[in-house]
C-alpha positions as CSV (number, residue, x, y, z in Angstrom):
1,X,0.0,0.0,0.0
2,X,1.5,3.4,-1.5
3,X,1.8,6.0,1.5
4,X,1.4,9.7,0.5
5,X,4.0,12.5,0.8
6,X,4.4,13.8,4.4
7,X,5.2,17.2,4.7
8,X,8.7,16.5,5.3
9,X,9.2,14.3,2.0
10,X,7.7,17.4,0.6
11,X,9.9,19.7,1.6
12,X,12.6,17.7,0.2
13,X,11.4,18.1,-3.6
14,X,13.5,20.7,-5.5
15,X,11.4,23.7,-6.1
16,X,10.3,24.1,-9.9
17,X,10.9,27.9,-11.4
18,X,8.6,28.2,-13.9
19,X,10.4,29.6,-17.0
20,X,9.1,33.3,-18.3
21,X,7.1,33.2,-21.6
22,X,9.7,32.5,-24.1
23,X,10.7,35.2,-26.5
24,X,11.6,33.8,-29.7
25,X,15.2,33.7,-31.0
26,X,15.9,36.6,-33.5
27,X,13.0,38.4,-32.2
28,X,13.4,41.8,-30.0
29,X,11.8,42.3,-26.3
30,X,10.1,44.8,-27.3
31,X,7.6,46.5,-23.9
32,X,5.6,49.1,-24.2
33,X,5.8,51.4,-21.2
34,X,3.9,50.2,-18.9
35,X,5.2,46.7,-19.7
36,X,8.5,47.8,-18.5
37,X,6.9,49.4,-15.5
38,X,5.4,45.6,-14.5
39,X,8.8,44.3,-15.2
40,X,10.8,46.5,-12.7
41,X,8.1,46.2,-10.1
42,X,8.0,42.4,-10.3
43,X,11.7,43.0,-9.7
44,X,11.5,45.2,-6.5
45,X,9.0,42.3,-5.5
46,X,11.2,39.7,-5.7
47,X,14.0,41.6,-3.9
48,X,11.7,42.5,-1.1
49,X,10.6,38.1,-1.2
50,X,14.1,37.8,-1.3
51,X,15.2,39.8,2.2
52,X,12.7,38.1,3.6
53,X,13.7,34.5,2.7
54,X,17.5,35.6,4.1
55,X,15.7,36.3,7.4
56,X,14.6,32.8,7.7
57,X,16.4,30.0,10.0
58,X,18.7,28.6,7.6
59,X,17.5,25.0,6.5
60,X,16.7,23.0,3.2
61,X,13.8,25.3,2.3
62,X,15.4,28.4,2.8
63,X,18.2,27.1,0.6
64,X,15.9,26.1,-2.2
65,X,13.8,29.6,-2.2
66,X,17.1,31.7,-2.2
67,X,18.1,29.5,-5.2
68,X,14.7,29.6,-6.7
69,X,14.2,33.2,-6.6
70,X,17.9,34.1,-7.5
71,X,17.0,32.2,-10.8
72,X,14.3,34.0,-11.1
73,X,16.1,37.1,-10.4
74,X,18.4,36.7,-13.2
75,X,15.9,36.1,-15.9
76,X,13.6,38.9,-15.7
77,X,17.6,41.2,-15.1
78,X,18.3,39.5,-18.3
79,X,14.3,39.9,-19.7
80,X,14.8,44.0,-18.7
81,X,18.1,44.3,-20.1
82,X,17.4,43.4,-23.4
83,X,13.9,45.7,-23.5
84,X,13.4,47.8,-25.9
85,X,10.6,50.1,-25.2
86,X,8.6,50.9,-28.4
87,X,7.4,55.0,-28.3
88,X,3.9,55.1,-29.8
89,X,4.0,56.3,-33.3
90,X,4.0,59.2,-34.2
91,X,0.5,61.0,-36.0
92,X,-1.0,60.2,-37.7
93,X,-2.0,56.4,-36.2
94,X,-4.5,55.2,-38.7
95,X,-1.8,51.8,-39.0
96,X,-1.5,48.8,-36.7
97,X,1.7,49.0,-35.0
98,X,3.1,47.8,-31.9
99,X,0.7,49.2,-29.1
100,X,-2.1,49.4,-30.6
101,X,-5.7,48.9,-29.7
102,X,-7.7,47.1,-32.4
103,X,-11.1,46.2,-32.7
104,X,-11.8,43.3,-35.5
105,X,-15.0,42.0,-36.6
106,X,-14.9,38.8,-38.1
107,X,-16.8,35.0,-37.1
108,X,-16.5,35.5,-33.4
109,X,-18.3,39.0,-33.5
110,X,-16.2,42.7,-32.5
111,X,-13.3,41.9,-30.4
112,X,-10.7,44.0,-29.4
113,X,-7.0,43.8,-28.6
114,X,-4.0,45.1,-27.6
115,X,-0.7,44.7,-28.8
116,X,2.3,44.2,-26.1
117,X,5.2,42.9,-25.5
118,X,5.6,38.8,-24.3
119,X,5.8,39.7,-21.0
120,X,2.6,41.7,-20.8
121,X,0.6,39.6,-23.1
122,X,-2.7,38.2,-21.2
123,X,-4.8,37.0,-23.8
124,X,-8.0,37.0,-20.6
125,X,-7.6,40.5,-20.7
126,X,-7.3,41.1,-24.6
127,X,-3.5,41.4,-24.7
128,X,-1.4,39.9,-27.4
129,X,2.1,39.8,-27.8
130,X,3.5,40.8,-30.9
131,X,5.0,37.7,-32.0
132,X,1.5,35.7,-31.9
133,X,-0.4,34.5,-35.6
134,X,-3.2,37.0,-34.5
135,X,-1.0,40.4,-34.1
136,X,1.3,39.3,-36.8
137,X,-2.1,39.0,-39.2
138,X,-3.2,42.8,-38.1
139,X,0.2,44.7,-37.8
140,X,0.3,46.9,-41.1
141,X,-3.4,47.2,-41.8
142,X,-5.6,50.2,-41.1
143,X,-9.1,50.9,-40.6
144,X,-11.2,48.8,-43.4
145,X,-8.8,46.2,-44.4
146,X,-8.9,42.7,-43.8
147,X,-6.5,40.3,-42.5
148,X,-6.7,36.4,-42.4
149,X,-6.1,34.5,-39.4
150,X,-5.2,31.0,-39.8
151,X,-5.9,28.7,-37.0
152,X,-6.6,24.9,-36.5
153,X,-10.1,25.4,-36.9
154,X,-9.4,27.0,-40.8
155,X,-9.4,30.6,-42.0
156,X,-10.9,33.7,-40.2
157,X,-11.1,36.9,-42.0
158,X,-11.3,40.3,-39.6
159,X,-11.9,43.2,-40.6
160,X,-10.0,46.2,-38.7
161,X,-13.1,48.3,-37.4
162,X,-10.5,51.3,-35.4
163,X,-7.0,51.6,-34.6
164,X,-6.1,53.6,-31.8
165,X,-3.4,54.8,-29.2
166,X,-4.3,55.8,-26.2
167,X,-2.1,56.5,-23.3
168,X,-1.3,53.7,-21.2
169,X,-3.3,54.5,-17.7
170,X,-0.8,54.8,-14.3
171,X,-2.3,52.0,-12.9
172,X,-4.3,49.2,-14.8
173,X,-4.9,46.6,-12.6
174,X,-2.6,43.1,-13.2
């Protein structure tokens, strides 16, 4: 008869860092502002979880955390050094570029997205990274043209129904 884990056999797993969304080889991190904003504050964050974690009694677990979030660490360092944040463009933004807001009308009704870097992409909340088959069908096209999306399910044509830039808000929640 199988037993299961105690918590001390648990505490003796290895602690899994789950790695950041990939970026593409060849492709640039490009972040719009406030993605870079996220990106250093997720960094203060794990500084502060880091102190914290040194104040513990030293044992196995506080071992593994240090290590875990020093891995951490070190990615998104490595994930803000190579940013590149991407201005918006300048007037007049009748195109699809990288930051943009579009609304599409195609089989699944009006839906509207914004364009962001890998890091900020949260497709829940109607952000998509730049690299993915849906931004990379509607970057270049303005107001009235249509772009083909091709997914497993067969072709969708959108058509771009505005194009805007508005300031990123201060705070957006996530």
């Amino acid at each position: 008869m199988s037993k299961a884990f105690t918590d001390e056999e648990a505490a003796e797993l290895p602690r899994i860092v789950p790695p950041r969304a990939p970026l593409p080889a060849g492709f640039p991190n490009y972040v719009t502002e406030r993605g870079l904003r996220l990106l250093r504050e997720e960094l203060a964050a794990l500084q502060a979880e880091r102190r914290s974690a040194e104040r513990a009694p030293e044992d196995a677990n506080r071992t593994q955390a240090l290590a875990a979030l020093a891995q951490r660490r070190a990615e998104l360092e490595q994930r803000i050094a190579s940013a590149e944040r991407v201005p918006l463009p300048p007037e007049p933004r009748d195109t699809v570029r990288f930051g943009a807001t579009v609304s599409v009308d195609g089989t699944g009704g009006l839906r509207r997205y914004r364009i962001v870097g890998v890091d900020e992409a949260d497709a829940s909340r109607g952000k998509i990274a730049f690299i993915s088959p849906l931004a990379r069908a509607l970057l270049g096209r303005a107001v009235g043209d249509r772009a083909v999306l091709r997914t497993p399910r067969g072709e969708e044509v959108l058509e771009i129904v505005t194009v805007g830039y508005d300031a990123e808000p201060e705070h957006e929640g996530g």
